[in-house]
C-alpha positions, 0 to 999 in steps of 0.5 A: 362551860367557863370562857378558859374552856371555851377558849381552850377548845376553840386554840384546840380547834384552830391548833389542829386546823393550822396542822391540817392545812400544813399538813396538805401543803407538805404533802402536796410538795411531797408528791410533787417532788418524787417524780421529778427526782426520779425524772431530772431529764424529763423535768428540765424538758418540761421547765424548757417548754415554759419558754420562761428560764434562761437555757443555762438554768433549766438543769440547775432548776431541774435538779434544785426544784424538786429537792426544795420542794422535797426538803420543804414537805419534809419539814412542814410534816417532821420538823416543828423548829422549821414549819414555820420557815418552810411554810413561809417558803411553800408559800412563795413557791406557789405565788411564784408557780401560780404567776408563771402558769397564768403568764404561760396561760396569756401567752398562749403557751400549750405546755403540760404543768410539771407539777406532779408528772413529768409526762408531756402528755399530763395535765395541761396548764390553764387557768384550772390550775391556776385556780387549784393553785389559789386555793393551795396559796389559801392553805398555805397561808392559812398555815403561815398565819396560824403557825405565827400566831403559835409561837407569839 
C-alpha cells in the first residue's frame, strides 16, 4: 500500500470518526430539547431551582434554551454550511452547563438537572453529571477540531 492510500484511509477514518462524534452531540441536544419544549412551565421550574438565573430571565431562558439546542442538533446532523458553527456553540453550551452543575454541586444545592426531563423527581445533579458532561465536552471538541481541520 503506497502512503496516498495510507494516508486516504487514515483522512477516511478520521472524516467518519469527526462525523460520528458530532453526530452523538446533535443527537444529544436533540433529545435534550424535545421535553423541555414540550414542557416551558416545568423547564423554567427547574431553571428556578438552580438559585443561579435572575427571576426575570427563567421564562426568556425556558423558551430560548431548548429551541437553541434544538436548532444546534439539527445542524450538527442536516446542515454541513453550519456544523461547524454549531458545534463550536454546543461546545460552549456544555462548558457553560458543565460549570453551573459543579457550582450547584459545591453549593449543595439538591435540584434535579433539566438536561433531558423536566420531571423534578429525575436524575439529580452531582458530580456523575458533571463527569458524563466531560466526556460529551470530549466529543464535542473532538468534532470542532475535526470539523476545522476539514475546511482548511
Amino acid at each position: 500500500m503506497s502512503a496516498d492510500e495510507k494516508r486516504g484511509k487514515r483522512c477516511t477514518v478520521m472524516g467518519a470518526l469527526v462525523m460520528a462524534m458530532t453526530a452523538v452531540i446533535g443527537i444529544v441536544f436533540i433529545a435534550a430539547a424535545s421535553e423541555k419544549i414540550l414542557h416551558p412551565a416545568d423547564f423554567a421550574e427547574n431553571i428556578f431551582n438552580y438559585q443561579a438565573v435572575p427571576d426575570a430571565l427563567i421564562n426568556l431562558t425556558a423558551v430560548f434554551l431548548p429551541w437553541l439546542e434544538l436548532v444546534l442538533g439539527v445542524a450538527m446532523l442536516f446542515v454541513s454550511r453550519y456544523r461547524l458553527p454549531a458545534a463550536w456553540l454546543a461546545l460552549v453550551l456544555l462548558i457553560f452547563f458543565t460549570a453551573l452543575v459543579a457550582i450547584t454541586v459545591m453549593r449543595g444545592i439538591d435540584v434535579s438537572c433539566g438536561c433531558f426531563s423536566v420531571d423534578p423527581d429525575a436524575g439529580r445533579v452531582g458530580w456523575k453529571k458533571v463527569a458524563e458532561n466531560i466526556g460529551l465536552i470530549c466529543l464535542a471538541a473532538g468534532s470542532v477540531v475535526g470539523l476545522s481541520r476539514r475546511r482548511m
